[in-house]
VMD Tcl script that draws the C-alpha trace (Angstrom):
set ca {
  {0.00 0.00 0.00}
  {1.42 3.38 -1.04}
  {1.87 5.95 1.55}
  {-0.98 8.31 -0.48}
  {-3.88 5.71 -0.02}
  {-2.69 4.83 3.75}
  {-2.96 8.17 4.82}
  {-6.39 9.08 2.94}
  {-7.79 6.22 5.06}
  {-5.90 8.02 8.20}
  {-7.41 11.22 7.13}
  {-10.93 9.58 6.46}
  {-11.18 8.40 10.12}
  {-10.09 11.92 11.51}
  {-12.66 13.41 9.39}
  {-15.19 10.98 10.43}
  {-14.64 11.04 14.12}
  {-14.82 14.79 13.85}
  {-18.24 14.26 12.31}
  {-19.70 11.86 14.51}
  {-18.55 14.12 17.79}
  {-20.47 16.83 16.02}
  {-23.54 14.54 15.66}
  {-23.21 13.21 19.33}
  {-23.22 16.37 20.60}
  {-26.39 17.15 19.00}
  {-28.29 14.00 19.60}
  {-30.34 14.47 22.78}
  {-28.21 11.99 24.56}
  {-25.04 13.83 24.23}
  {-23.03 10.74 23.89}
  {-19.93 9.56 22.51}
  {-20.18 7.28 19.03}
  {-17.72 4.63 18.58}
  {-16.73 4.16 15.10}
  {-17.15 0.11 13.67}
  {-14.68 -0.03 10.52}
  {-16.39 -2.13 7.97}
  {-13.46 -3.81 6.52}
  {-14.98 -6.49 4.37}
  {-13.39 -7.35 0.68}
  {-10.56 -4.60 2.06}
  {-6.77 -5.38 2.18}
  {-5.15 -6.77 5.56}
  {-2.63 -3.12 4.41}
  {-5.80 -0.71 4.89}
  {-7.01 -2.19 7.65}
  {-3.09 -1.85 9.22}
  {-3.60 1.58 8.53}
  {-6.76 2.43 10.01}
  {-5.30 0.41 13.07}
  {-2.05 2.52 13.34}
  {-4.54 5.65 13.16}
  {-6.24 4.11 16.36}
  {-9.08 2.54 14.96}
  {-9.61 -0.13 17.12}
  {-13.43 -1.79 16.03}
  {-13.70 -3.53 12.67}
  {-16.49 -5.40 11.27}
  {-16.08 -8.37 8.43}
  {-19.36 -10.26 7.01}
  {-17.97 -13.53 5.76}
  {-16.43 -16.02 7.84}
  {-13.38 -16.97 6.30}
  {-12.38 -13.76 4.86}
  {-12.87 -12.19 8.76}
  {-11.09 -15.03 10.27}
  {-8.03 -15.31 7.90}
  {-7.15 -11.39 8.63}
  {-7.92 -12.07 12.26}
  {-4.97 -14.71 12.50}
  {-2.81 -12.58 10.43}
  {-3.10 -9.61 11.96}
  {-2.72 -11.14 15.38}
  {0.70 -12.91 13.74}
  {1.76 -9.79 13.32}
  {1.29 -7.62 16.44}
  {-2.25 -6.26 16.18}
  {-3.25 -8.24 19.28}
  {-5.88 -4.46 20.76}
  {-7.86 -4.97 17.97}
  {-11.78 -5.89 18.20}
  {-13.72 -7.60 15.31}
  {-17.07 -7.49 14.72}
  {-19.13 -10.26 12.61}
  {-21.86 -8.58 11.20}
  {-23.31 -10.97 8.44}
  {-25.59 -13.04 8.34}
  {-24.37 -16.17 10.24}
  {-25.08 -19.66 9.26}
  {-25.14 -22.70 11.72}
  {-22.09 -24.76 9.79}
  {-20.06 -21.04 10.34}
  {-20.76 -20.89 14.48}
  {-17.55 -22.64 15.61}
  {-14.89 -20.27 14.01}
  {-16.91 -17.36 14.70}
  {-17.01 -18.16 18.28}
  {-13.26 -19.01 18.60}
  {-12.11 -16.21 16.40}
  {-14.90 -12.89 16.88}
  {-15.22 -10.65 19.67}
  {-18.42 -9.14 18.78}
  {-21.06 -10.87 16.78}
  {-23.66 -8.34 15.62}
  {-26.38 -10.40 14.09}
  {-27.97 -12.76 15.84}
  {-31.27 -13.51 14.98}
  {-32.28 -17.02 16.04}
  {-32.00 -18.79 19.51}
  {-30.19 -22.00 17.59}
  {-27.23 -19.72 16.59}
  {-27.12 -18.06 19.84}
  {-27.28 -21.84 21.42}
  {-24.28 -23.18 19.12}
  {-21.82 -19.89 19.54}
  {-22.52 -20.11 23.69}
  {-21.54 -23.95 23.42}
  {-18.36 -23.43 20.93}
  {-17.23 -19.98 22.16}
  {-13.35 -21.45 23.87}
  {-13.37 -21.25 27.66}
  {-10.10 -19.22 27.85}
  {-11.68 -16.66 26.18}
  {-14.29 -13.77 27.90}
  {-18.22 -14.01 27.11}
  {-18.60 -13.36 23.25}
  {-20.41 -9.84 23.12}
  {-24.11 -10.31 21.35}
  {-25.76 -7.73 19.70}
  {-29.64 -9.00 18.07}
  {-30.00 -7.71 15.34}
  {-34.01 -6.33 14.38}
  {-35.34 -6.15 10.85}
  {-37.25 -2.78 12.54}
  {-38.84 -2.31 8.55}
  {-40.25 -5.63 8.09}
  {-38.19 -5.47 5.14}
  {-37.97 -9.27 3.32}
  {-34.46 -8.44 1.48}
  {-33.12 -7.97 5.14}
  {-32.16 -10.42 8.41}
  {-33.35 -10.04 11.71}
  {-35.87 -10.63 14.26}
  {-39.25 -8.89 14.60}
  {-39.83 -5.94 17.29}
  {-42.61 -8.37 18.79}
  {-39.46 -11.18 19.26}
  {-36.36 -9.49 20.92}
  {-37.85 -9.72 24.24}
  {-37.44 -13.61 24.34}
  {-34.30 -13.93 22.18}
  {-32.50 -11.19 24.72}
  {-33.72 -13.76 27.69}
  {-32.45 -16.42 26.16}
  {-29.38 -14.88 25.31}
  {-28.86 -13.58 29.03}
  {-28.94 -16.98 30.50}
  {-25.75 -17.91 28.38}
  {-22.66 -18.31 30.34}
  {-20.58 -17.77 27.52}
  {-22.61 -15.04 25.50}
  {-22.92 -11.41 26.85}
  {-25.94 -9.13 25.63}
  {-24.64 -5.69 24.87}
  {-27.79 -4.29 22.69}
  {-29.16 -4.30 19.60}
  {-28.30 -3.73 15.52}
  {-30.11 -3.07 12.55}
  {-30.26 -1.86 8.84}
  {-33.03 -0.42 7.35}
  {-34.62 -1.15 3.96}
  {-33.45 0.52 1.43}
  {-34.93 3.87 -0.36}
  {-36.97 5.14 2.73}
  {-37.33 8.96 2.75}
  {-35.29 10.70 5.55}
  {-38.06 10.98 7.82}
  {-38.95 6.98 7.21}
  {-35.48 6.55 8.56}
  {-35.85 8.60 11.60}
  {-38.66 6.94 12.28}
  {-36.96 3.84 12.23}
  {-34.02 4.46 14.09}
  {-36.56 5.75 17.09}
  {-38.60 2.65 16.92}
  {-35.02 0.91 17.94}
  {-34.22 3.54 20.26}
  {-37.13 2.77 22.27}
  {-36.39 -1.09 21.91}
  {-32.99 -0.82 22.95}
  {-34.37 1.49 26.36}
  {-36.99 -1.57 27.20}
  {-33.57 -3.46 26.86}
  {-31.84 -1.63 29.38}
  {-34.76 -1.31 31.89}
  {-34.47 -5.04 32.05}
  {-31.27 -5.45 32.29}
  {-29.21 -2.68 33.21}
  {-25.56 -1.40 32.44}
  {-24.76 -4.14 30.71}
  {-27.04 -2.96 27.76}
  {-24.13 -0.03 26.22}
  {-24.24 -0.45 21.93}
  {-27.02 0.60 20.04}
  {-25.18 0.33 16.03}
  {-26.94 1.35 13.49}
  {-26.88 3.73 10.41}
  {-24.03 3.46 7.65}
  {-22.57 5.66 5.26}
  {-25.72 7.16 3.74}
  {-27.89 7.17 6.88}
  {-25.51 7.83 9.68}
  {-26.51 11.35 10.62}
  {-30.44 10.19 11.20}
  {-29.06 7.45 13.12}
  {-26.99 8.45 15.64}
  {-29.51 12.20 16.18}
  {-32.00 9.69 17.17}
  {-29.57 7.70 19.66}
  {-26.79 5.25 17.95}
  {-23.42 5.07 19.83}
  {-22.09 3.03 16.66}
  {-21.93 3.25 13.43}
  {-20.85 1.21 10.61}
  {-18.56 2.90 7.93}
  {-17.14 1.13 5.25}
  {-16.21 2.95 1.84}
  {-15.70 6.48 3.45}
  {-12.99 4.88 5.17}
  {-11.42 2.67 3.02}
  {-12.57 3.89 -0.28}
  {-14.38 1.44 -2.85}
  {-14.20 -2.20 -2.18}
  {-11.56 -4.32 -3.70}
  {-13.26 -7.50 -6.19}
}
mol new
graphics top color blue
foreach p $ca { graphics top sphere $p radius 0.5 }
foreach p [lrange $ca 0 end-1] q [lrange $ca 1 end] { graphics top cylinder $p $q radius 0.2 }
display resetview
């Protein structure tokens, strides 16, 4: 990687952070917004220089691709990092996910839940669980109904080895800017009912991307999920 493109992505972040301290301080919450690096498709280089620009949250969606850049990275040095698996997650893909993640963002179903608890390594802390709420009803998109986080988050909560941090979503696509807002409130008051259950423990509410990310966090995200206006466009 040349020394232009690694510090554009250097620059990106500082731009971005500046941004979302902006938008935190506006949102009626007043709260910091950590910054997930969605690193998918993007070079184990970029994501080194994101990481020596203190990015410390990164997010892959496919198994293999997150896990090979886990081990390498780790090979290397990069031991502070924190990844994030935020695709959809099949039942054959559990075991490396649990060994490998520390974050999984979409879970959906109890089984999944069930199989990362049992095959998360005991050496290891409490894999952090974020469900993740198709808020839209929208059939192109994963996730769990409104009406359904209430028992998935109990279920969740009585695994030794799984640790409910909050919820994640992404909306349907094409909504009007007010649609949106209206979304991202509906899981703002899902995630509250959250923590009036069960407390503290209940910190990450990530949603909004690139396009949406200003809607989001006004109306109460503390993450965010940034690919391209990091890293640029994706490699093939």
């Amino acid at each position: 990687m040349t020394i232009k493109v690694s510090e554009k992505i250097q620059n990106n972040l500082v731009n971005l952070r500046q941004q979302l301290k902006i938008l935190g301080e506006e949102s009626s919450d007043k709260q910091p917004v950590e910054l997930l690096a969605v690193s998918k498709k993007h070079s184990i280089d970029a994501i080194k220089a994101a990481a020596e620009a203190d990015q410390v949250h990164f997010g892959e969606n496919y198994v293999q691709e997150g896990v090979e850049k886990i081990q390498q990275l780790k090979a290397e040095g990069f031991n502070q990092l924190q990844w994030h698996f935020i695709g959809p997650l099949q039942s054959n893909k559990t075991k490396d996910v649990a060994e490998h993640f520390d974050w999984v963002q979409s879970i959906e179903r109890e089984k999944i839940a069930r199989r990362l608890n049992e095959q998360r390594p005991s050496d290891k802390p409490p894999l952090n669980v974020l469900l993740q709420v198709n808020i839209d009803d929208d059939d192109n998109k994963s996730g769990l109904s409104a009406d359904d986080v209430e028992n998935l988050a109990r279920f969740v909560s009585n695994c030794e080895n799984l640790k409910l941090r909050g919820l994640m979503t992404i909306l349907k696509a094409g909504t009007s800017e007010q649609e949106r807002r209206d979304s991202f409130s509906k899981m703002r008051q899902l995630y509250q009912q959250l923590q009036a259950v069960y407390g503290e423990q209940i910190d990450t509410l990530s949603m909004g991307m690139s396009g949406d990310m200003r809607q989001a966090v006004l109306e109460g995200a503390n993450m965010v999920r940034i690919g391209t206006a990091i890293f640029g466009q994706r490699e093939s």
